[in-house]
C-alpha angles and dihedrals in degrees: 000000000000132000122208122202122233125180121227133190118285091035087271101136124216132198124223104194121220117208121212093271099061087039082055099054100041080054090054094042098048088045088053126228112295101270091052095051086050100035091118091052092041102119090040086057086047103059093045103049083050091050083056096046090059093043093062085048093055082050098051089053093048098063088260091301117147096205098076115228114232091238091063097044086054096042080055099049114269124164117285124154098204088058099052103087107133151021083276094062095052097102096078082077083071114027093060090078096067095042132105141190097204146348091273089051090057098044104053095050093045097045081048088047092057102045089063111015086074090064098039098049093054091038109056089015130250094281092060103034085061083044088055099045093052096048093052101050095038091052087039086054082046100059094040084055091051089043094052088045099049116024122065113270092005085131092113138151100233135170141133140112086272094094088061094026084059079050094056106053098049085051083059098054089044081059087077095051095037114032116106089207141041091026097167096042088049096043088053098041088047092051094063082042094055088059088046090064095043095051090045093047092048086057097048086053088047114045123068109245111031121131094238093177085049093058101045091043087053098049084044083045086054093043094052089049095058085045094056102025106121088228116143094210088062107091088223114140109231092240093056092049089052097048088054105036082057090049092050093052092036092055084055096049087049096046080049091048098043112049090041101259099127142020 
């Protein structure tokens, strides 16, 4: 219990007493409602609410197993290179992201995708953290098609957050080189990201199973965005954005054209 002090008239001081109820309330109303609290952290909640949703989705289609047939990832719209023929197909280059092949899987990305989407998203602002997002899983799928296509038994089912999660943090270690502000706070936070990546890029080499190309087309993927955002912390000249920006969308155009996909 609490008591709260109010003057009166003649100096004599009385006590209105506020029970635990009423305490309770004034706490939750000066600490705002939840999406105030995380608005700065709100696309980043975002992503990942929508990476669960799927998931449960994966799950009901499996019968309620946890382990995802490949059927169902592919049903759903996983990475395979034999399935990808036309203009209509080109969305596999996007639903991948949001894909995974069990509960492990998902929980590891998305635990990934916290510890750094916060900062990024207030960082670089919530335009250009989807943007970022978006650059590096799509490049990461990209590369996994060109890989399948190209390289002897590619021809994998592959998904999962990991190919913008890899874009991410190396968006993160790039903070320490690029950013205009906060230079001391972002060089030591990038050194312990640095050995993130590495760490992460040894296990892909290492486990059966792992989407490598998808990986290191995701963290390139990372590196082209924070060279394109239009972010004016970034200490990018707007030339070199531009140049970049026009290559990656060129180096799509030329993997569509290519293999037959448009025009």
């Amino acid at each position: 219990m609490v008591d709260e002090n109010l003057q009166v008239e003649g100096g004599a001081e009385s006590r209105r007493v506020i029970d635990d109820a009423e305490l309770k309330r004034m706490m939750k109303a000066s600490k705002g409602s939840f999406f105030q609290r995380n608005a700065y952290q709100a696309v980043t909640l975002l992503l990942i609410a929508i990476n669960v949703a799927v998931y449960a989705v994966e799950t009901f289609s499996s019968g309620l197993h946890f382990d995802i047939s490949s059927r169902v990832l592919v049903d759903m719209g996983a990475m395979y290179p034999p399935l990808i023929q036309s203009a209509g197909d080109l969305y596999r280059f996007v639903t991948p992201m949001f894909l995974h092949l069990d509960l492990m899987h998902l929980a590891f990305n998305m635990v990934a995708l916290y510890s750094v989407g916060a900062l990024l998203e207030q960082v670089l602002g919530k335009a250009n953290f989807i943007a970022l997002y978006f650059i590096g899983g799509i490049t990461g799928n990209v590369v996994s098609y060109l890989a399948g296509i190209y390289l002897e038994g590619g021809m994998a089912v592959s998904a999962g957050a990991s190919t913008s999660v890899f874009g991410l943090f190396v968006a993160t270690a790039l903070l320490g080189v690029l950013h205009r502000e906060g230079r001391t706070f972002f060089a030591e936070y990038s050194k312990g990201m640095w050995g993130v990546i590495a760490a992460n890029v040894a296990y892909s080499f290492l486990v059966p199973g792992i989407s490598i190309s998808g990986h290191l087309g995701g963290a390139l993927g990372g590196a082209i965005a924070m060279f394109m955002l239009p972010e004016y912390g970034l200490k990018v000249p707007n030339p070199v954005r531009v140049v970049v920006a026009i290559a990656w969308v060129a180096f799509l155009g030329w993997v569509l054209a290519s293999q037959g996909l448009v025009g």
